[in-house]
N, CA, C and O of each residue as an XYZ file, in Angstrom:
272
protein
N     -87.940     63.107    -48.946
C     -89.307     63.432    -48.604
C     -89.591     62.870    -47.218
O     -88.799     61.985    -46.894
N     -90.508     63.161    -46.343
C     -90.739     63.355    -45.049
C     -92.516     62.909    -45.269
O     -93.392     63.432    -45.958
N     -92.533     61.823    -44.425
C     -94.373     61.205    -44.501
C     -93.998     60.762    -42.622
O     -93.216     60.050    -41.992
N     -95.532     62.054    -42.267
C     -95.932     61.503    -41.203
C     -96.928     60.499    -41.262
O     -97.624     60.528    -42.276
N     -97.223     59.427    -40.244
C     -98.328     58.409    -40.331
C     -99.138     58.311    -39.265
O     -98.393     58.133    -38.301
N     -99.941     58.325    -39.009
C    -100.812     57.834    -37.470
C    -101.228     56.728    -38.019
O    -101.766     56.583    -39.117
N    -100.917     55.812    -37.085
C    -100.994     54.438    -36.949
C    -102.049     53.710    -35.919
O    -102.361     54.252    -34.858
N    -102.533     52.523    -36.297
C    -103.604     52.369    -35.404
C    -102.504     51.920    -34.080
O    -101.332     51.586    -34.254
N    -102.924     51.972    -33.278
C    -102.562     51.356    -31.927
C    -101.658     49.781    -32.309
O    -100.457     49.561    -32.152
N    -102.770     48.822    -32.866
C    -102.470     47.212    -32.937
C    -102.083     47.204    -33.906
O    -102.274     46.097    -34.409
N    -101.419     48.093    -34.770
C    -100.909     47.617    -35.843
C     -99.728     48.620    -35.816
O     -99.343     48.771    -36.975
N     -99.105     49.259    -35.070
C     -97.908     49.459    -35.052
C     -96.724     48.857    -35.328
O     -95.769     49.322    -35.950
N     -96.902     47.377    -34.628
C     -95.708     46.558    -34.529
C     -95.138     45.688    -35.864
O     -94.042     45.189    -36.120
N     -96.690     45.767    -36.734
C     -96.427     45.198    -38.094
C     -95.849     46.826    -39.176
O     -95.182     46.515    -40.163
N     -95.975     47.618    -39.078
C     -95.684     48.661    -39.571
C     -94.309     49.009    -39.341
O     -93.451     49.148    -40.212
N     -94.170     49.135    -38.129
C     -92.522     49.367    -37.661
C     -91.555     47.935    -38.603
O     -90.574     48.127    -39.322
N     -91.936     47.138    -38.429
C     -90.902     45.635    -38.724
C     -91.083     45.909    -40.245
O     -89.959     45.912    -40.747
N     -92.278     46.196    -41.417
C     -92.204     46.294    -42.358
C     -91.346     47.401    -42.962
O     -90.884     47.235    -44.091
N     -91.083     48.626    -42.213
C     -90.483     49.610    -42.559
C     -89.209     49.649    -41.989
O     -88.324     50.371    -42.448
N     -89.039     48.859    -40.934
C     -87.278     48.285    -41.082
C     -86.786     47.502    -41.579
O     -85.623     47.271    -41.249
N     -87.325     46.814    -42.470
C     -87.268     45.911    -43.649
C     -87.117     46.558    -44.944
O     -86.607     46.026    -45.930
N     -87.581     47.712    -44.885
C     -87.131     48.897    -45.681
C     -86.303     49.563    -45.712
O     -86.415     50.455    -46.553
N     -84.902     49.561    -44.790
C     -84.436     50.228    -44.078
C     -82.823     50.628    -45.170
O     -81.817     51.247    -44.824
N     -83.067     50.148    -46.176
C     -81.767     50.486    -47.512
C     -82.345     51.696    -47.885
O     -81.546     52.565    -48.234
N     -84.158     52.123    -47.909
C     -84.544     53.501    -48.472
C     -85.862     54.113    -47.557
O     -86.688     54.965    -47.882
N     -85.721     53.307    -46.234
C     -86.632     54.441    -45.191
C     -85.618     54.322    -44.363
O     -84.794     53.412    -44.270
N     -85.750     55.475    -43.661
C     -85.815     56.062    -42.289
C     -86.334     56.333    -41.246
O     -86.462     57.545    -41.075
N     -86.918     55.325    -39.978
C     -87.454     55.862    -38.739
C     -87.440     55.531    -37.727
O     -86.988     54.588    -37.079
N     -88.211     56.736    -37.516
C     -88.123     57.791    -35.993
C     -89.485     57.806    -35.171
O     -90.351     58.619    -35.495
N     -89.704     56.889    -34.069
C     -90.727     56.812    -33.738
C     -90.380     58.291    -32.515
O     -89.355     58.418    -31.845
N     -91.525     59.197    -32.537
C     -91.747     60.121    -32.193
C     -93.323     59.886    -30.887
O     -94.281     59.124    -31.022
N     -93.104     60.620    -30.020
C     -94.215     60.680    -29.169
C     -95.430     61.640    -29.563
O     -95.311     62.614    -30.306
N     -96.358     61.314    -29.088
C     -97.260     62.558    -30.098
C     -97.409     63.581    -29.602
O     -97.744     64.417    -30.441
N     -97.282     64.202    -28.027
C     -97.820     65.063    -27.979
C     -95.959     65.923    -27.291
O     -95.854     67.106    -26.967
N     -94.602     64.713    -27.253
C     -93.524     65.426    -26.811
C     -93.436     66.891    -27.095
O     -93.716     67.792    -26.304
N     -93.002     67.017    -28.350
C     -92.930     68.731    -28.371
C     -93.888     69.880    -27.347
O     -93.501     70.866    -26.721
N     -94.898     69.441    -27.450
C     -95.572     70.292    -26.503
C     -95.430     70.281    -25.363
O     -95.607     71.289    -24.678
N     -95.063     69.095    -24.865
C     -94.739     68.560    -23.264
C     -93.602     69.432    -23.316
O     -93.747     70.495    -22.712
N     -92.677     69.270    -23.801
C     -91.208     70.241    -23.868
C     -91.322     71.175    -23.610
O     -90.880     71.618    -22.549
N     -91.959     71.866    -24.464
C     -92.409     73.410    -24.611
C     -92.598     74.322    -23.336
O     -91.886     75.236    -22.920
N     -93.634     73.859    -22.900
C     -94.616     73.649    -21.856
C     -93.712     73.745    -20.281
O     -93.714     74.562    -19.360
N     -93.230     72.900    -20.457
C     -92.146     72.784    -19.349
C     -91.070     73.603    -18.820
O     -90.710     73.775    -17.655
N     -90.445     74.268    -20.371
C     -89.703     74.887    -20.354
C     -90.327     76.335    -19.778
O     -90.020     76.990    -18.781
N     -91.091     76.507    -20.573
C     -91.753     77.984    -20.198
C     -91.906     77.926    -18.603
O     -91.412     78.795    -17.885
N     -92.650     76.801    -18.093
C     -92.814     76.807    -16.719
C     -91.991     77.296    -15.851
O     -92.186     78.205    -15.044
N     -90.424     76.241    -16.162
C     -89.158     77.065    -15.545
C     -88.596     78.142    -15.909
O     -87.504     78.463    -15.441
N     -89.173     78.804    -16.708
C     -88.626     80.276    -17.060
C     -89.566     81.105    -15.928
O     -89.205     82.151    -15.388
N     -90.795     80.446    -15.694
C     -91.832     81.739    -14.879
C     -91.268     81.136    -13.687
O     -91.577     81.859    -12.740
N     -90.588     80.149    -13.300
C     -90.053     79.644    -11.939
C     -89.196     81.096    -11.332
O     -89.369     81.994    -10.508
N     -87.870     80.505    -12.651
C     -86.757     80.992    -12.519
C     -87.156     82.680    -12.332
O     -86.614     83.345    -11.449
N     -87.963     83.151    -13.085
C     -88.422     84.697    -13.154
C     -89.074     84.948    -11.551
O     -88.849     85.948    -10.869
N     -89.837     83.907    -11.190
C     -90.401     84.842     -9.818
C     -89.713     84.359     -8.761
O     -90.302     84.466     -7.686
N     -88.328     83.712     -8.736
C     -87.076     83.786     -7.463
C     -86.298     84.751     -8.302
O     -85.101     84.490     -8.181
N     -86.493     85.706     -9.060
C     -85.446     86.884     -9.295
C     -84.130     86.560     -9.958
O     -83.222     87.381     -9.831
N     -83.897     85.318    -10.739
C     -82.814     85.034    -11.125
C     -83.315     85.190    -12.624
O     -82.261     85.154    -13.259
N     -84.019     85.295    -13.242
C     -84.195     85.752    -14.863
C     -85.110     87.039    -14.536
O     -85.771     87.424    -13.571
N     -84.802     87.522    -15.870
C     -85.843     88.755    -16.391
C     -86.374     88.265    -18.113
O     -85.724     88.106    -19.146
N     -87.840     88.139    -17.801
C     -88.511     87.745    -19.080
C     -89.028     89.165    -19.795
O     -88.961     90.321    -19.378
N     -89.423     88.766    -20.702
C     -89.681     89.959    -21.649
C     -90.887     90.322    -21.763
O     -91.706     89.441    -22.025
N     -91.350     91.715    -21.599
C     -93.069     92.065    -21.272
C     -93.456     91.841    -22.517
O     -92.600     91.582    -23.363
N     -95.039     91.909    -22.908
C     -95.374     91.587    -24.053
C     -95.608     92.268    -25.201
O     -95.852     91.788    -26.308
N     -95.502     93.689    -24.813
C     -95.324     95.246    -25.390
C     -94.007     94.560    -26.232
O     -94.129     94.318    -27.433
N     -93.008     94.328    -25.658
C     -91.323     93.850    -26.352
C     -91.320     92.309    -27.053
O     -90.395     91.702    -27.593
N     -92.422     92.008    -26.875
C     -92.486     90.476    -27.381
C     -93.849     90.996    -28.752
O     -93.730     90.431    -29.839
N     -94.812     91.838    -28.616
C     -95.135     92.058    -30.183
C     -94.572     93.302    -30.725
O     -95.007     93.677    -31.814
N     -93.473     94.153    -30.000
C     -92.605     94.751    -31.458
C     -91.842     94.095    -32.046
O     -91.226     94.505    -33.030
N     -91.699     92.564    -31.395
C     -90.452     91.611    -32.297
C     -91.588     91.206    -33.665
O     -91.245     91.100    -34.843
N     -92.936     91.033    -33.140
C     -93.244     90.832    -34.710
C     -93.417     91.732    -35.831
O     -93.651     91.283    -36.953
């Protein structure tokens, strides 16, 4: 099973040490909150880079909703 948590700010550091003290039956992964989107985000950017110096061809949006 998989439990996300938001944590207060000042009490992270007691949370983390208690749950690696757990660490025979938890698992974790401190995660950034908003990374994925930062990723995302970025990536797309260099795709519209790469697309308007002529080295990619992106997909119009006519071909992007017959994929749904």
């Amino acid at each position: 099973m998989k439990i996300i948590l938001d944590i207060k700010d000042h009490k992270v550091d007691f949370v983390l040490e208690l749950l690696n003290n757990l660490s025979d039956y938890v698992t974790t992964i401190k995660l950034e909150e908003n990374a994925p989107i930062k990723e995302n985000i970025k990536g797309a950017l260099n795709e519209v880079k790469l697309h308007n110096q002529g080295k990619i061809k992106l997909k119009s949006a006519y071909d992007l909703l017959n994929e749904v």
